[in-house]
OpenMM code with the backbone's topology and positions (N, CA, C; nanometers):
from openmm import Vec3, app, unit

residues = "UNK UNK UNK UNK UNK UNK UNK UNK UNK UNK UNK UNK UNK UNK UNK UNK UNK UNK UNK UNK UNK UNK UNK UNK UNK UNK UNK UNK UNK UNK UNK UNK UNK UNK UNK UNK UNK UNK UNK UNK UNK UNK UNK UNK UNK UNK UNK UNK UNK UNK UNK UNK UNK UNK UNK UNK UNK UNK UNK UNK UNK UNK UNK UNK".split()
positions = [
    Vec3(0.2933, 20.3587, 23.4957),
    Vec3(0.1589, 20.4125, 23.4884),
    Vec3(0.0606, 20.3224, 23.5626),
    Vec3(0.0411, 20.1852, 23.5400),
    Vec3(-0.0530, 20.1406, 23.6191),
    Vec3(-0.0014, 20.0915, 23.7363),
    Vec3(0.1420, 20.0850, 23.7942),
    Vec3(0.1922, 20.0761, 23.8557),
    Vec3(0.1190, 20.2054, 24.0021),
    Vec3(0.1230, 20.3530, 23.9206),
    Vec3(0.0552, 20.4388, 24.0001),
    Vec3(-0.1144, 20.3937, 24.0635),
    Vec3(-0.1282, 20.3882, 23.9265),
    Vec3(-0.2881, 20.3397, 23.9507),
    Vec3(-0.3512, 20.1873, 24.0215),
    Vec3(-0.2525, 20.1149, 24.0479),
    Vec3(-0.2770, 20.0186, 24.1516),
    Vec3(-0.2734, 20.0788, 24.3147),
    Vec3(-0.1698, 20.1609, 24.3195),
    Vec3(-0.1313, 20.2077, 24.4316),
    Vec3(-0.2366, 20.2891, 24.4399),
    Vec3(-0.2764, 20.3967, 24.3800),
    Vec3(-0.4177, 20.4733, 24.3889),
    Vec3(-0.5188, 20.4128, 24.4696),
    Vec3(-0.5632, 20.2843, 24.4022),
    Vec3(-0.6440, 20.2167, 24.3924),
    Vec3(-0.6295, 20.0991, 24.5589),
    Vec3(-0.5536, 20.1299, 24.5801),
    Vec3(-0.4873, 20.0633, 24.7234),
    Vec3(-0.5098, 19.8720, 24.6986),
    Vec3(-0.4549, 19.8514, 24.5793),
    Vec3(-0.4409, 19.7084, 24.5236),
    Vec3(-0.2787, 19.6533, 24.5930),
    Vec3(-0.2800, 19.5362, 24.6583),
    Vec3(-0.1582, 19.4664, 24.6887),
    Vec3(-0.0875, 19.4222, 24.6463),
    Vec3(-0.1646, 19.4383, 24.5094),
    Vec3(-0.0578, 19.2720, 24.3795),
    Vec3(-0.0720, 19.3757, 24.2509),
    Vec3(0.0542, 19.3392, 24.2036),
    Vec3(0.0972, 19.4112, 24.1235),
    Vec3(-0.0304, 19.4214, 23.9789),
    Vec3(-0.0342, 19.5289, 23.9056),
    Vec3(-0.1817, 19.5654, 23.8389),
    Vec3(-0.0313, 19.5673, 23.6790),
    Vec3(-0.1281, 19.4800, 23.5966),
    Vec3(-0.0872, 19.4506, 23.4342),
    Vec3(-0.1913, 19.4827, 23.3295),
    Vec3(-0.1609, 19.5433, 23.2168),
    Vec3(-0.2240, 19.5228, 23.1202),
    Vec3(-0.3400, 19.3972, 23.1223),
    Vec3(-0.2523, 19.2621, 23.1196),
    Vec3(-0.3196, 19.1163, 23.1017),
    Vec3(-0.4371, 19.1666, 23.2144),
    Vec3(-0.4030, 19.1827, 23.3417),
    Vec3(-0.5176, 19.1435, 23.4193),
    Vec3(-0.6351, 19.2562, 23.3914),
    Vec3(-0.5820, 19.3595, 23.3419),
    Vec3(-0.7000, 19.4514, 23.3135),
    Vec3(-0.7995, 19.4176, 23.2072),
    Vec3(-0.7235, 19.3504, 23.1068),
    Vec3(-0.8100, 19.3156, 22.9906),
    Vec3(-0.8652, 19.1994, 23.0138),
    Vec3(-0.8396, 19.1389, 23.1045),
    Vec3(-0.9120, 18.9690, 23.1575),
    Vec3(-1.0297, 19.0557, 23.2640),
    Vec3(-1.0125, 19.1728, 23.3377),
    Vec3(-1.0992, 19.1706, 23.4086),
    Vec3(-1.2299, 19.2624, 23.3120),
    Vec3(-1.1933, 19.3265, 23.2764),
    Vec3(-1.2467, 19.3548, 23.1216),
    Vec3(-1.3864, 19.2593, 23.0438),
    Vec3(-1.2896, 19.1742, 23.0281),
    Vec3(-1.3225, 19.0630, 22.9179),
    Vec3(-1.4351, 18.9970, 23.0667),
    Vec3(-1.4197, 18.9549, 23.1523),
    Vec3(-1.5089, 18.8840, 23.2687),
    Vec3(-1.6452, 18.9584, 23.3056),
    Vec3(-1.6208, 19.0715, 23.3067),
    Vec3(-1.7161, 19.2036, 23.3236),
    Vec3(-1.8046, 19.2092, 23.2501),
    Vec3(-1.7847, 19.1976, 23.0979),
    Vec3(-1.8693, 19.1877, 22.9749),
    Vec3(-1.9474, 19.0681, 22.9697),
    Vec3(-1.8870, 18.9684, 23.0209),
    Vec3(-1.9385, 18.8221, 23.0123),
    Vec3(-2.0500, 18.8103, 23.1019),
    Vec3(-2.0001, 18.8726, 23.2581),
    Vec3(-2.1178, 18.8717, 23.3213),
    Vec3(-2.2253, 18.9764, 23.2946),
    Vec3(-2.2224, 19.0727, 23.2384),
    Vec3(-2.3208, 19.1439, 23.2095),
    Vec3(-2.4470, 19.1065, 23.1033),
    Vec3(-2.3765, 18.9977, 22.9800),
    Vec3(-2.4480, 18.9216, 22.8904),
    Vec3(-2.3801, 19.0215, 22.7965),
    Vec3(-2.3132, 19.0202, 22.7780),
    Vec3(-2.2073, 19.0496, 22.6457),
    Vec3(-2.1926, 18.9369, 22.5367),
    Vec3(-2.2490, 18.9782, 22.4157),
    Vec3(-2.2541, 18.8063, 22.3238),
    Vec3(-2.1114, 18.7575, 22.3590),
    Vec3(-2.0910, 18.6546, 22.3740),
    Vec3(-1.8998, 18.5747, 22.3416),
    Vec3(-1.8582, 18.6150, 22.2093),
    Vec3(-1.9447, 18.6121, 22.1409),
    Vec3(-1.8382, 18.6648, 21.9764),
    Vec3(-1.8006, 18.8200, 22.0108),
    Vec3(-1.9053, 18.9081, 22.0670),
    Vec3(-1.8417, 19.0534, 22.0781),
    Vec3(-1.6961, 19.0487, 22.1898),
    Vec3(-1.7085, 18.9892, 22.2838),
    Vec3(-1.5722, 18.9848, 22.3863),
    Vec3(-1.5069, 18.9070, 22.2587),
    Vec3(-1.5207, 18.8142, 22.2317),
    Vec3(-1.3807, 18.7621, 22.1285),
    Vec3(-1.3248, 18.8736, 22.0550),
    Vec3(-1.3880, 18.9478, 21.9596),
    Vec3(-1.3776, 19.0465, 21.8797),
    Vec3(-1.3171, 19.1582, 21.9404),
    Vec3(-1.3458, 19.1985, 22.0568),
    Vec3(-1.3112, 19.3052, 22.2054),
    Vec3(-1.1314, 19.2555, 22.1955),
    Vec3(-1.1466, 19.1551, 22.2347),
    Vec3(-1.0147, 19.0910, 22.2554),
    Vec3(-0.9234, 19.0948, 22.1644),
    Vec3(-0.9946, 19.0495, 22.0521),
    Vec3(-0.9347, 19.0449, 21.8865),
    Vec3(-0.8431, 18.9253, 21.8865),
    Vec3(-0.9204, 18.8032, 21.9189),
    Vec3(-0.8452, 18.6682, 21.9086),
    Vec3(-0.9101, 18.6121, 21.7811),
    Vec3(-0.8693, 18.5024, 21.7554),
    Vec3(-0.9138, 18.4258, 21.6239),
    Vec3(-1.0412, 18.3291, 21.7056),
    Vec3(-1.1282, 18.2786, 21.6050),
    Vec3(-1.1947, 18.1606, 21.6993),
    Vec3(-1.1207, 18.0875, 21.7679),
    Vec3(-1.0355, 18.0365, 21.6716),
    Vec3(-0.9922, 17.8585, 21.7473),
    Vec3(-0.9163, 17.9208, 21.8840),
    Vec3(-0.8208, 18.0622, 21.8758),
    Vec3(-0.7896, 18.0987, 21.9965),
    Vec3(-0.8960, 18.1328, 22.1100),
    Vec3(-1.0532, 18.1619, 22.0339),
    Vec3(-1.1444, 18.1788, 22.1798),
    Vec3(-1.1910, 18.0835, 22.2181),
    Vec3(-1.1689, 17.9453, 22.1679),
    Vec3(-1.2344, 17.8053, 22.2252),
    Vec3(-1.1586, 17.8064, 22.3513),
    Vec3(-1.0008, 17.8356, 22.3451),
    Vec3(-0.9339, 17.7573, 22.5103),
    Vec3(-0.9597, 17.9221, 22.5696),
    Vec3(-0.9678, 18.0122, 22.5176),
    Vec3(-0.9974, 18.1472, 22.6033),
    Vec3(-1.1309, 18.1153, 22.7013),
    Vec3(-1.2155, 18.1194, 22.6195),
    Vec3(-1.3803, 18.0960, 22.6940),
    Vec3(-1.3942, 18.0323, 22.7637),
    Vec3(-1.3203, 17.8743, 22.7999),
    Vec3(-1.2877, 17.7761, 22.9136),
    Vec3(-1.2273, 17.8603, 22.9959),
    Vec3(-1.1536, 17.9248, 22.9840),
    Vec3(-1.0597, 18.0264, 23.0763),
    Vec3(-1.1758, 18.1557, 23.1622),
    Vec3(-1.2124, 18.1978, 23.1054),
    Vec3(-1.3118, 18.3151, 23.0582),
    Vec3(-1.4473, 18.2449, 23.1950),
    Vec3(-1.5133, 18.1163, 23.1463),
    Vec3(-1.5784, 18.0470, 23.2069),
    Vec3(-1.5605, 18.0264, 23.4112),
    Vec3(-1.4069, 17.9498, 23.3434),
    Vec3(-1.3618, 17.9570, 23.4864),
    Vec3(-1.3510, 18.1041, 23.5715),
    Vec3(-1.2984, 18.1584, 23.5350),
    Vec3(-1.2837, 18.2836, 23.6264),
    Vec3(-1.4036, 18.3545, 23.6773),
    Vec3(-1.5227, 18.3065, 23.6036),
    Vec3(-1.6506, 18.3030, 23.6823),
    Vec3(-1.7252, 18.2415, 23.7615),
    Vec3(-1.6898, 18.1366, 23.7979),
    Vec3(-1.6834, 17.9837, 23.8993),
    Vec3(-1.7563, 17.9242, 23.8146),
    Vec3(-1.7650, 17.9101, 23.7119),
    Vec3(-1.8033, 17.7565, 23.6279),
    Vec3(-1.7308, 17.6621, 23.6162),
    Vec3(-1.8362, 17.6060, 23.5615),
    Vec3(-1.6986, 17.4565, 23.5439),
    Vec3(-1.6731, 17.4046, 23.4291),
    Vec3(-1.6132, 17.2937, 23.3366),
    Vec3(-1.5269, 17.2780, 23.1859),
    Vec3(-1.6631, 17.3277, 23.1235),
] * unit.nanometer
topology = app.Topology()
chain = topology.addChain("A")
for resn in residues:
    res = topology.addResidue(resn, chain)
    for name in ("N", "CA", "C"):
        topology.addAtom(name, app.Element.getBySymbol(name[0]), res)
């Protein structure tokens, strides 16, 4: 299925669940999405959104 929809989409690299919900989760962040609602979105525990949000951070060109 998303296998189709990459190809649709004329994407080169293979299209996953993970990267949809990371691009997801990045989208919200830059829009000003509180961090507790993307945590909750996500449905991680806190202590799992402390090393997420470093993650989360980066993929927006920030830094630690």
């Amino acid at each position: 299925m998303l296998e189709d929809i990459g190809e649709e989409a004329g994407l080169t690299k293979h299209l996953s669940f993970d990267m949809c919900r990371w691009t997801c989760a990045l989208h919200d962040y830059q829009t000003g999405v509180e961090a507790d609602k993307i945590r909750q979105k996500l449905g991680v525990s806190k202590i799992q959104w402390r090393e997420l949000f470093i993650k989360l951070k980066q993929l927006n060109g920030e830094s630690k």
